[in-house]
Structures are given as structure tokens and as C-alpha cells.
TORKE-500991 format. One record per residue (C-alpha): x, y, z; residue number from 1. Coordinates in steps of 0.1 Angstrom, whole numbers. Example, Ala and Ser with C-alpha at 12.3 -4.5 7.8 and 13.67 -1.06 7.14 Angstrom:
REM TORKE-500991
{pt {123 -45 78} 1},
{pt {137 -11 71} 2},
This chain:
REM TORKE-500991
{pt {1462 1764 321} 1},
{pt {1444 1794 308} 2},
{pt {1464 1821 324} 3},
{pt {1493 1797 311} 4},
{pt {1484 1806 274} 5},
{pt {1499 1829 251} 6},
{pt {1474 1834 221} 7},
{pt {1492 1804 202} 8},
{pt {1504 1768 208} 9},
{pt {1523 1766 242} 10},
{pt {1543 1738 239} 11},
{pt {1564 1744 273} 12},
{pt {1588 1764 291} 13},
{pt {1619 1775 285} 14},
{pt {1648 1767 305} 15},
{pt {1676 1786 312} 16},
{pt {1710 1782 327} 17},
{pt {1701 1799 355} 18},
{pt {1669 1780 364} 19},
{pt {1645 1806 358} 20},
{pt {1613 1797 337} 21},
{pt {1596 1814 310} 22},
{pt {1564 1803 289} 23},
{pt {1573 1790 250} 24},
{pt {1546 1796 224} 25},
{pt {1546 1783 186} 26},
{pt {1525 1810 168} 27},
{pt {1498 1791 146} 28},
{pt {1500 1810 118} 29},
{pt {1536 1796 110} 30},
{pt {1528 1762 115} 31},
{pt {1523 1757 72} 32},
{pt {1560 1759 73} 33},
{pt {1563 1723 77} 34},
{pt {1588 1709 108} 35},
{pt {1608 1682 123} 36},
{pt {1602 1663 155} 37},
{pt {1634 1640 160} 38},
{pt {1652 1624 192} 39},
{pt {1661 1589 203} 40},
{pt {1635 1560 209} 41},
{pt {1624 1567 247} 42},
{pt {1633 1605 246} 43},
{pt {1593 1618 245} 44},
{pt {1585 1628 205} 45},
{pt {1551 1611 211} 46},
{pt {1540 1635 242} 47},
{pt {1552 1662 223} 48},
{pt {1536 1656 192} 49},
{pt {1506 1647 216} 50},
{pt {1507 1684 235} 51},
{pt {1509 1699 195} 52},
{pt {1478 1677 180} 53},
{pt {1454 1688 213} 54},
{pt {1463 1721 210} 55},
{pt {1456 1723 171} 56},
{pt {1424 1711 182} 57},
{pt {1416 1733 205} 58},
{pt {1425 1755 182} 59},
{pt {1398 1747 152} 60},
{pt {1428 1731 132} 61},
{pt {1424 1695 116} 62},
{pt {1449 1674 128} 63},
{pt {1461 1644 108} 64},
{pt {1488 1620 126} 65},
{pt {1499 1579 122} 66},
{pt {1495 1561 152} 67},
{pt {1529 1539 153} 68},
{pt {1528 1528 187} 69},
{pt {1490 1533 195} 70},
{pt {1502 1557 224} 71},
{pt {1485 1581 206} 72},
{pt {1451 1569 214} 73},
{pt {1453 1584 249} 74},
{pt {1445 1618 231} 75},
{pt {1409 1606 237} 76},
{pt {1411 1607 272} 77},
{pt {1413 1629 298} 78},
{pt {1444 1628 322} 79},
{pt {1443 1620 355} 80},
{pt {1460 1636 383} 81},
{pt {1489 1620 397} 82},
{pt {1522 1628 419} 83},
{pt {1544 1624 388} 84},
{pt {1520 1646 367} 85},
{pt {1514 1676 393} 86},
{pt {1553 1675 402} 87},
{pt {1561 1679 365} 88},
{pt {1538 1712 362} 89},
{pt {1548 1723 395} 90},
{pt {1588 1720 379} 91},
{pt {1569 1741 349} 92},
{pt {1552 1769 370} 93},
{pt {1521 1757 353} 94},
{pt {1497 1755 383} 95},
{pt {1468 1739 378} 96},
{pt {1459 1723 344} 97},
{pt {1427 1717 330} 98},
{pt {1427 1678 319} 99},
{pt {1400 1670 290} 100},
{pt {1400 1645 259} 101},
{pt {1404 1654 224} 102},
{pt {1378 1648 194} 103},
{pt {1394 1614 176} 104},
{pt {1387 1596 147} 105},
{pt {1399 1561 142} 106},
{pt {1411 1546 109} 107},
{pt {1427 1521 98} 108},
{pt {1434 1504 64} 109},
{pt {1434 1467 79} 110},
{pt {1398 1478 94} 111},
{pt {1410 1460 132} 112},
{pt {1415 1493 148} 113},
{pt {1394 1514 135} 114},
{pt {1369 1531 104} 115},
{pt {1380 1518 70} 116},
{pt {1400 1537 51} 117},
{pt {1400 1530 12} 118},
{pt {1411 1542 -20} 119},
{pt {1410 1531 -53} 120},
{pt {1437 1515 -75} 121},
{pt {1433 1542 -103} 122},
{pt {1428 1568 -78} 123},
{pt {1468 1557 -60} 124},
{pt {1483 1560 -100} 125},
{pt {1512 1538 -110} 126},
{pt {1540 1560 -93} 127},
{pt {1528 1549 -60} 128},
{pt {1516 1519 -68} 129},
{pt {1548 1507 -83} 130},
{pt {1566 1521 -52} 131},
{pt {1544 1496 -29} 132},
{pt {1553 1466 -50} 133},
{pt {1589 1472 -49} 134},
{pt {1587 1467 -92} 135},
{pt {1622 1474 -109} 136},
{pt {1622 1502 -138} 137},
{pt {1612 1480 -165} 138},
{pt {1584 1467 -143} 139},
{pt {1571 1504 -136} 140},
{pt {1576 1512 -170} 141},
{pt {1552 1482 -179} 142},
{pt {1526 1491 -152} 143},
{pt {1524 1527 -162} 144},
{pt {1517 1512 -198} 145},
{pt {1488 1492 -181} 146},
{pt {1472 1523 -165} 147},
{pt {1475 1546 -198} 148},
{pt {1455 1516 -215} 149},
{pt {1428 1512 -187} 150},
{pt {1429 1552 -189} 151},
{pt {1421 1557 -221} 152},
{pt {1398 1528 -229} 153},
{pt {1379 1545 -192} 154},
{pt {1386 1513 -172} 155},
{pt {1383 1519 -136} 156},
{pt {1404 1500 -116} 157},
{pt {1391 1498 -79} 158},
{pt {1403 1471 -67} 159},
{pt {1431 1445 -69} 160},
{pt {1412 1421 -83} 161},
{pt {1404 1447 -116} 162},
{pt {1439 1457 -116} 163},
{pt {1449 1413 -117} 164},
{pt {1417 1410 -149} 165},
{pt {1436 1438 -169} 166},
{pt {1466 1424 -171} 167},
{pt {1454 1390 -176} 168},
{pt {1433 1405 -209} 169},
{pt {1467 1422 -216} 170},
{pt {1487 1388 -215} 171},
{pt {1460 1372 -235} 172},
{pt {1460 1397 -264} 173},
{pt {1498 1410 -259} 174},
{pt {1509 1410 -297} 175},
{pt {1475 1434 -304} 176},
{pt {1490 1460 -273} 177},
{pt {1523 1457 -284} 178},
{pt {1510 1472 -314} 179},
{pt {1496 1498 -299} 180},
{pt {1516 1508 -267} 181},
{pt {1551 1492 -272} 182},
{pt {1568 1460 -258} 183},
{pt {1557 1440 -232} 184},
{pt {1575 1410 -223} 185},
{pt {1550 1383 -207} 186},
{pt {1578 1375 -177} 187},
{pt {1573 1410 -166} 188},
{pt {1533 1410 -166} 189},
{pt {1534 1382 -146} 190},
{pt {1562 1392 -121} 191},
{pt {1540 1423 -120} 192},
{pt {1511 1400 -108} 193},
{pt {1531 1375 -84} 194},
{pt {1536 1411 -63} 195},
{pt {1499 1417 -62} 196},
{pt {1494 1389 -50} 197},
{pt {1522 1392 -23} 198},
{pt {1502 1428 -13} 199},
{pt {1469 1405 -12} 200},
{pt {1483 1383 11} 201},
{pt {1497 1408 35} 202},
{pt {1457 1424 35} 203},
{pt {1468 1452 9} 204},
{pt {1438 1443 -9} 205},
{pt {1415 1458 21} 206},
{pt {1427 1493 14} 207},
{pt {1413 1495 -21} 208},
{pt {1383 1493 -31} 209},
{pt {1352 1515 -21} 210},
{pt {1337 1539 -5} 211},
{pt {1367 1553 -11} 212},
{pt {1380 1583 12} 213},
{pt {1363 1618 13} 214},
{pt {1389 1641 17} 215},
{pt {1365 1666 29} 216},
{pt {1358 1645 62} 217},
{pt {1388 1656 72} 218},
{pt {1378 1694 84} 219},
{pt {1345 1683 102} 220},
{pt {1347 1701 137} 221},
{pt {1331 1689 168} 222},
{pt {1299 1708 186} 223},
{pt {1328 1730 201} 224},
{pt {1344 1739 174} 225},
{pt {1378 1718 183} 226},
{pt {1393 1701 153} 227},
{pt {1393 1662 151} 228},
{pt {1423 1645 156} 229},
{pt {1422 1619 128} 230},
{pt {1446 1589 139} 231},
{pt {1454 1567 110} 232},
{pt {1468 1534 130} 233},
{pt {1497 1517 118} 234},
{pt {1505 1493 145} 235},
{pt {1501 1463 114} 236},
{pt {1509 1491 87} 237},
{pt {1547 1501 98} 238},
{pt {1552 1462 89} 239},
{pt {1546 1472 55} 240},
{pt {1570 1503 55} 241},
{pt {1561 1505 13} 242},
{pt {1521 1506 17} 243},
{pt {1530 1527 46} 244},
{pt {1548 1556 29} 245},
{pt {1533 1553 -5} 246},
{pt {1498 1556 18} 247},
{pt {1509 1589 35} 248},
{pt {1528 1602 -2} 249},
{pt {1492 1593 -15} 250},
{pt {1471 1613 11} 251},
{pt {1492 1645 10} 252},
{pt {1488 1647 -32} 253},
{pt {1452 1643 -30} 254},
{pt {1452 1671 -6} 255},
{pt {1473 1693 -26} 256},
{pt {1455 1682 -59} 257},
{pt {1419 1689 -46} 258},
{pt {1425 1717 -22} 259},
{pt {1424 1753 -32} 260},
{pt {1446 1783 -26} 261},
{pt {1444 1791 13} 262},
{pt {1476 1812 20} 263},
{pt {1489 1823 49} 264},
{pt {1463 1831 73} 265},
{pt {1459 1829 113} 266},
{pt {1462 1793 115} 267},
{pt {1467 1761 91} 268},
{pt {1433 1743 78} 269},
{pt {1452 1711 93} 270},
{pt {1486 1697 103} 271},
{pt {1498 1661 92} 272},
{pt {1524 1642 114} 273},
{pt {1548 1619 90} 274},
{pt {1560 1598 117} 275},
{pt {1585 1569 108} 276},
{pt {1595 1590 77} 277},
{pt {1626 1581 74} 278},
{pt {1609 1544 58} 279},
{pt {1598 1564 25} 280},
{pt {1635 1583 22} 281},
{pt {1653 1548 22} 282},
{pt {1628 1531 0} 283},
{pt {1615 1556 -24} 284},
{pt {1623 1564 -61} 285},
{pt {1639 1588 -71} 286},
{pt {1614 1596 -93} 287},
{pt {1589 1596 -64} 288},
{pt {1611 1616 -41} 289},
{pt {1616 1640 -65} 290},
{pt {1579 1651 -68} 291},
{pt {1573 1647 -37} 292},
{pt {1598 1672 -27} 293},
{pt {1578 1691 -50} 294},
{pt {1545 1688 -32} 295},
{pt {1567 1694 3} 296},
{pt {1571 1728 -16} 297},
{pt {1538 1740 -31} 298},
{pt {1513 1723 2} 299},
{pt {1521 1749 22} 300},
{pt {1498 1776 -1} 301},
{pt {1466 1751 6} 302},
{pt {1469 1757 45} 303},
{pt {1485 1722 52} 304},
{pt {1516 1717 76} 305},
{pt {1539 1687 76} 306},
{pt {1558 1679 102} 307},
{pt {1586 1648 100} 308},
{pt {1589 1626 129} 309},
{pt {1618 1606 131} 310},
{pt {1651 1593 153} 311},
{pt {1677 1614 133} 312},
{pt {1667 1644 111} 313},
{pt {1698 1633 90} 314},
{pt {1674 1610 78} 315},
{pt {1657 1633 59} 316},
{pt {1670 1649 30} 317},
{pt {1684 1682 30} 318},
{pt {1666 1693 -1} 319},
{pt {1633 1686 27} 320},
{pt {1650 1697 54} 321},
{pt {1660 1732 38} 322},
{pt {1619 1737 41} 323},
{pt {1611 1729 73} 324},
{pt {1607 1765 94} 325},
{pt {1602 1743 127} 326},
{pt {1623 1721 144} 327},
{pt {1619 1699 180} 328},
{pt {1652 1685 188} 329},
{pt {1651 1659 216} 330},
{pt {1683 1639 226} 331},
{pt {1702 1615 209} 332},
{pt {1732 1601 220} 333},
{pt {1766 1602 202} 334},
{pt {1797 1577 209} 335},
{pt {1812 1570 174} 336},
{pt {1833 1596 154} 337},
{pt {1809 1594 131} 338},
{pt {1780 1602 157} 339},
{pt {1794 1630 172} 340},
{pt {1803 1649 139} 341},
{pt {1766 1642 133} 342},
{pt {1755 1656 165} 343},
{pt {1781 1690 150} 344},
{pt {1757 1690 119} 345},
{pt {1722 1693 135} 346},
{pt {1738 1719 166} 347},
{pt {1751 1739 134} 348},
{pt {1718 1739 119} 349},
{pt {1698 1757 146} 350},
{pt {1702 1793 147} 351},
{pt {1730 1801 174} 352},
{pt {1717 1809 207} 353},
{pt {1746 1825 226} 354},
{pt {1734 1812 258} 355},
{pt {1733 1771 249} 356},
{pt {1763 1750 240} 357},
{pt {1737 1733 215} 358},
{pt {1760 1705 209} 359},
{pt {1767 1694 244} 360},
{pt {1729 1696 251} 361},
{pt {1717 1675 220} 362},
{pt {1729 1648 239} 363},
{pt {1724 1656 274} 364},
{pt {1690 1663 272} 365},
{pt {1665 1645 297} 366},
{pt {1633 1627 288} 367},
{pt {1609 1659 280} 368},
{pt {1632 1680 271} 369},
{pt {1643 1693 233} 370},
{pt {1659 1721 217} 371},
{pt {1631 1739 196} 372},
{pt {1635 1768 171} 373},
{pt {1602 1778 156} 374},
{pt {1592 1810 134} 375},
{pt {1581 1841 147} 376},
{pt {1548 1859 133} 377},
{pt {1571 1875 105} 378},
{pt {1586 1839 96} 379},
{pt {1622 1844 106} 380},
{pt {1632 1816 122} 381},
{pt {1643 1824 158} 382},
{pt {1672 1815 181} 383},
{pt {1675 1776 195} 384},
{pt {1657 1774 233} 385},
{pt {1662 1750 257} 386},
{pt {1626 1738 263} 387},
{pt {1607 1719 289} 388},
{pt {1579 1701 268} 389},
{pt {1546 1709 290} 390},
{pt {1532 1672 299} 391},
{pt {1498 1673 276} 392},
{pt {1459 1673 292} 393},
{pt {1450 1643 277} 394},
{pt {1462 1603 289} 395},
{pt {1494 1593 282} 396},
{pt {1492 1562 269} 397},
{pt {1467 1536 248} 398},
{pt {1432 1536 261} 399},
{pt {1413 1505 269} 400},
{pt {1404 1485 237} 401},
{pt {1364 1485 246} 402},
{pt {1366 1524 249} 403},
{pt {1385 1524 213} 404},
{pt {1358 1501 204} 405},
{pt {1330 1519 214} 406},
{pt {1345 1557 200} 407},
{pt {1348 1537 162} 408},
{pt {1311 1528 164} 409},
{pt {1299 1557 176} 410},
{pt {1319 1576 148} 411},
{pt {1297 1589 117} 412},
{pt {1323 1578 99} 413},
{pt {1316 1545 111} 414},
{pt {1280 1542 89} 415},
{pt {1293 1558 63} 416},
{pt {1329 1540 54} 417},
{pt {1321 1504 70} 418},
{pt {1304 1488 42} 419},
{pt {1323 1480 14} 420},
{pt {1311 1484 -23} 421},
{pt {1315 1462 -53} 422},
{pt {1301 1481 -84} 423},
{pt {1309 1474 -119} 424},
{pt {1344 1478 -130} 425},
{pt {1371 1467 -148} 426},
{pt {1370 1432 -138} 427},
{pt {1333 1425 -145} 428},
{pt {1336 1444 -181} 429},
{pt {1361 1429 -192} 430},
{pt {1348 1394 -177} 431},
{pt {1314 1402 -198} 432},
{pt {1336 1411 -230} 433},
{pt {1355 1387 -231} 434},
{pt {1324 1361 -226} 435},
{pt {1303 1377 -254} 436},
{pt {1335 1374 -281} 437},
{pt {1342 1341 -272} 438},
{pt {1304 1331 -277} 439},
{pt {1300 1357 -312} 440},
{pt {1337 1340 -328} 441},
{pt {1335 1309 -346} 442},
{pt {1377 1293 -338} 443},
{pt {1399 1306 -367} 444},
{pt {1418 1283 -386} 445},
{pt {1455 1278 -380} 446},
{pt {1464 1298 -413} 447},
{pt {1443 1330 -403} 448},
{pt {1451 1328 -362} 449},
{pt {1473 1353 -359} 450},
{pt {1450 1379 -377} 451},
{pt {1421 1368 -370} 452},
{pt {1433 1370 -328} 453},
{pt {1440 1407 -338} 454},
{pt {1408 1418 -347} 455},
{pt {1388 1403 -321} 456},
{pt {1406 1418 -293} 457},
{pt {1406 1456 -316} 458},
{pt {1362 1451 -315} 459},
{pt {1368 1436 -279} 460},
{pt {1384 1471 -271} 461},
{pt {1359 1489 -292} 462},
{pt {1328 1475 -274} 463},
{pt {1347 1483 -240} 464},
{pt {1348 1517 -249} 465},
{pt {1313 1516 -258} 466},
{pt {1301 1501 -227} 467},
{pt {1319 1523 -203} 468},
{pt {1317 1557 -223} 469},
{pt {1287 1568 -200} 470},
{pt {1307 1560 -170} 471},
{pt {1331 1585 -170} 472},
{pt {1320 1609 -191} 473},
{pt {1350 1630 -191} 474},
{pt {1391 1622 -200} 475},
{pt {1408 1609 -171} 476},
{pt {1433 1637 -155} 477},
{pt {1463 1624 -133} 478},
{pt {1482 1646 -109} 479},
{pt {1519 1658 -101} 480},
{pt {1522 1623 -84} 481},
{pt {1500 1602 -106} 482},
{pt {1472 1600 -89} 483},
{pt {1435 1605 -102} 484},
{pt {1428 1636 -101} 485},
{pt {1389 1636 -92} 486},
């Protein structure tokens, strides 16, 4: 495989009309320019996002992917030799390969298949958090309310349960915030509450809380100085396409809110693979689209890549897909009108290659194979190849679920994410508030009730900001997506 390697990703061979055989290499330093991996179910987008993530590792480059099918375990495991296997790099002019795991890292929000992953519910921001509990405008409007109060009065939200206490307090004192931060109608408080509790039931309530996620752990290398794979698995998660997509929006703001300026430099501090993506284009806001496309944009300077994984890159927008300098076309089949002028579209959008009848081969293309146009070292995008996607060194294919197990345990990130933490937040101060003004108010009278209400929830705000003054110690700061920015 060595003599096989060009200095940058090889991610197979190209094939000409004429049968002859030449090696295809993605240089690294491009790979910030975001791309596309598309093709029918069955067509081989998993191998060739696996033969990408081993070779970013190899490489030094963090690698951060959702595991739909749990295929992508295999990375983890070596391959073993096999008829199929050696004809397929025989068909290559590969030779001999050299078949070795890949550093992995479990997680998983449900915590079933792997290290728990967590964030808070300040820390996600009301953007996304209205987007996973499918809220209609008034609804977001009302819950963006709800985190400017616990904002300013330095409430942390951590978990559900804080989140279900505020707007209880809210709905208990509503004509005193009214006042203050405009109408609230108490059929939309608790419509907004009947959804959290939908997102409990479905084990939404496992993701947030604490130790919430380091975004730092994400560039550990191994003793060799490969990059870890970090799988996120979704097996359970793509069941809940709006936790999924407004998980992955969530991850790549952090990253663009806390990284710094990286550039363009030999090769990407880590690539993230969005696959399934198509589940936050259908479902998203428009107001959550919008900035995303914005963060699509600017994540590129901070030394991340995104690519899209998907059936049909019509499914992405063309405002996303105008960004994207790499694309991995495998087949999809055509047999409406309307499929075969899409199948026009996507050959039209590859730079021509005089060659390839791009059209005919989108749909004539065998498992393996794809039409690929990457960009060269000056970023020009180059000519559409016919490729041969090299069959990766690691297992195709889940590993054993006691090996799975026994990788998660053995992971640092095991001890230090496993145990969850309950510290004092919003639900315990405002539980102790409340208590203490019930216990210092004698009842008011019916004349006085309405003013006298009033007052006792303006001290029970007062004595919250008292009590929680020293936690944060500085004004909460949201980012481009409204998340917290830490």
C-alpha cells in the first residue's frame, strides 16, 4: 500500500475507457472546502467514507462521523484477507495492502453504544432547542423569552428538568413577566412543556445534563500520532431526525464558536461527516438554515471540513452546495421524467471531462464506483474522473458487540464522561426560592392579591439574582446559532 501512496488521501483509481488504471489522490490540504458524498442506498458511500476517515487518521487529522447503520464500527478492526478482497485490489493494481484498525471513540447520546455524550440546555440555546421540539413561531418566540429571562437573572439550565421548573415559576407569576418581557399566553407555556415531555420520553433527557462535552477531546491523537475516529452512533438517534440534526447543527457552532483562526494549512485539524443530511434541510427553519449556511461558510477558516452524505445531492440546498469544493458521485438510478432531468442537473454540475459521458455513467455506475471531482493544491476544482473506490484496510462491517464493549471501557473518555452530575441549578434555586417566600409571606387578602402577587415574585427574582451572582460571574454571551458561548 505504501508504494500505492501519493503524499495525500488515495481514495482509488481512476478508470478509463480504455481500461488502463491510474492512482487518484484527494490532496489534504483542500479537504476544509467542505464536500458531498451521495449515491443510492446499496451503492458503497459507507466504504468510501470509511477509506476517507482511516486515511485522515493516518494522517494526524481528527475525524468526526455519525454512525447510521453501525457499519462504521468495523473502522476498529483490521481486515482480513479474502478472495473477494484480494481480487478487488488485484482489479486496482494495488498489490498487497497493509490491513490495520483505526483509533475509535464511541459515543452515543442514549449511552447504549457507547461514552456519554451531553450538553447542557443553555449551552444548545433556544434556536436549536426550538428546532428539536418542532414549536410553531409563536412557541419559539415564547421560549426565546424564557432563555433571555433565565439569562439575565444567571439561571443555568442543565437539564430538562430546570428548563420544565422555569417555566412552571413563569406560569405561576405570568402577569409579573408579562410586565417585564411581553405577552405570554399560558396555552403556549404549557404546549411548550407537553413537548418536553414528548423529548423525555423518547430518552432526550439523557443528552443534557453534565459533564457536558469537551470540545477539546476531540484532537487527542493516539501513541502514533493517527487521529481518532470519533463515531457518534445514531442507530436509536436517526429515529429522532430533529435531536439528530439540531445535535450535529449544535456540534459544528460550538466548534466554530470556540475554535480559533487556523487557515489553510497542509491538512484540516478534523473533518466531520453529516450523514443523513438531508433530515435537517426538510425539517429545519429557515431561520436555522439560514445561519447555518452561515457557519457552512466561515468553519472552513478554523481548519474544519464538512462533508454531506446523502442519496441525492439535490437534497441539499444550492446556497450549500455552491460551497462544497468536493464531490463523490456514486450511482443513482433514473426512470421518471423527472429523474432523468435530475440525473442532467448533477452531470452539469461536475466540471466537463471530455472523456466521460457523465450522465450516462451516473446511473450506470457499479457498486464501488463514483464520479469524483476534488480540488487541486491551488483550489480549482478539477475535471470529473471515473473512479474505482480502493476497498479500505480496516473491516467492513459492525464488529462484535463484546469487542465494542470492551473499546468503550477501555476509553479515557469512559471515566471521565460516564458519571453524570447533578449540581445546583435552576431547578433547585428556584425550588429553594420559592419555599423560603412562601414560608416569609403571610396570604394577602383578596383586595391586595393582585399587587401583593407582584411584589413577591419582583424580591423572589431579586434574591435569585443574589443567590446565583457568584455563579457566573460574567454576562451570559450567545453565539451566531444561540448557543452559549463558553
Amino acid at each position: 500500500m505504501d508504494e500505492f501512496q501519493l503524499g495525500g488521501v488515495l481514495l482509488g483509481t481512476e478508470a478509463s475507457e480504455g481500461g488502463a488504471l491510474s492512482p487518484y489522490s484527494v490532496d489534504l490540504g483542500m479537504l476544509n472546502r467542505h464536500g458531498l458524498i451521495s449515491g443510492a442506498t446499496g451503492t458503497g458511500k459507507t466504504v468510501t467514507l470509511q477509506v476517507l476517515a482511516e486515511q485522515l487518521s493516518r494522517a494526524g487529522v481528527s475525524v468526526f462521523a455519525a454512525d447510521v447503520k453501525g457499519d462504521l464500527s468495523g473502522l476498529a478492526e483490521s481486515a482480513q484477507p479474502s478472495p473477494k478482497r484480494e481480487a478487488r485490489q488485484q482489479r486496482l493494481g494495488m498489490g498487497q495492502m497493509e490491513y490495520r484498525p483505526t483509533p475509535l471513540a464511541f459515543w452515543d447520546l442514549y449511552q447504549q453504544h457507547g461514552v456519554a455524550l451531553r450538553t447542557t440546555v443553555s449551552e444548545m440555546g433556544p434556536l436549536l432547542f426550538s428546532h428539536i421540539l418542532d414549536l410553531n413561531t409563536i412557541q419559539t418566540d415564547v421560549l426565546h423569552l424564557l432563555f433571555r429571562f433565565a439569562d439575565e437573572e444567571g439561571l443555568l439550565l442543565l437539564d430538562l428538568k430546570d428548563l420544565t421548573r422555569l417555566i412552571q415559576t413563569v406560569s405561576e407569576n405570568r402577569a409579573t413577566f408579562v410586565t417585564e418581557y411581553g405577552h405570554v399566553a399560558p396555552q403556549t407555556l404549557g404546549a411548550i412543556r407537553r413537548r418536553i415531555h414528548v423529548l423525555e420520553d423518547v430518552g432526550g433527557d439523557q443528552f443534557f445534563g453534565e459533564p457536558a462535552f469537551v470540545l477539546q477531546d476531540l484532537f487527542q491523537t493516539d501513541f502514533g500520532g493517527n487521529g481518532i475516529v470519533h463515531l457518534l452512533d445514531a442507530t436509536t438517534l436517526i429515529r429522532e431526525p430533529r435531536l439528530y440534526s439540531a445535535f450535529l447543527v449544535w456540534f459544528l457552532s460550538e466548534l466554530f464558536e470556540e475554535l480559533e483562526e487556523y487557515g489553510d494549512q497542509e491538512r484540516p485539524r478534523l473533518v466531520f461527516f453529516f450523514d443523513e443530511a438531508h433530515l435537517l434541510f426538510s425539517k429545519g427553519s429557515r431561520q436555522l438554515l439560514e445561519k447555518f449556511e452561515t457557519v457552512v461558510r466561515l468553519i472552513r477558516s478554523k481548519g474544519v471540513g464538512i462533508f454531506f452524505v446523502t442519496q441525492n445531492p439535490l437534497d441539499i440546498p444550492e446556497s450549500i452546495r455552491g460551497q462544497l469544493g468536493a464531490k463523490v458521485q456514486h450511482a443513482l438510478r433514473a426512470h421518471s421524467v423527472k429523474e432523468k432531468k435530475a440525473l442532467r442537473v448533477l452531470a452539469e454540475s461536475f466540471v466537463a471531462n471530455p472523456a466521460l459521458d457523465t450522465e450516462r455513467l451516473i446511473s450506470e455506475l457499479g457498486v464501488g464506483e463514483a464520479l469524483v471531482s476534488f480540488l487541486n493544491e491551488e483550489g480549482i476544482p478539477e475535471s470529473v474522473q471515473h473512479l474505482l473506490i480502493a476497498p479500505p484496510a480496516s473491516q467492513i462491517g459492525p464488529i462484535a458487540l463484546p469487542k465494542r464493549k470492551e473499546l468503550i471501557t477501555r476509553s479515557p473518555f469512559f471515566t471521565k464522561y460516564h458519571q453524570s452530575l447533578d449540581r445546583e441549578s435552576a431547578y433547585e434555586i428556584l425550588e429553594r426560592r420559592a419555599k423560603e417566600q412562601q414560608e416569609n409571606v403571610e396570604p394577602p387578602t383578596e383586595k391586595k392579591r393582585s399587587s401583593r402577587r407582584q411584589s413577591v415574585f419582583e424580591s423572589f427574582l431579586k434574591s435569585i439574582s443574589r443567590s446565583i451572582g457568584y455563579q457566573i460571574g460574567r454576562q451570559i454571551v450567545r453565539g451566531m446559532m444561540g448557543s452559549l458561548s463558553r
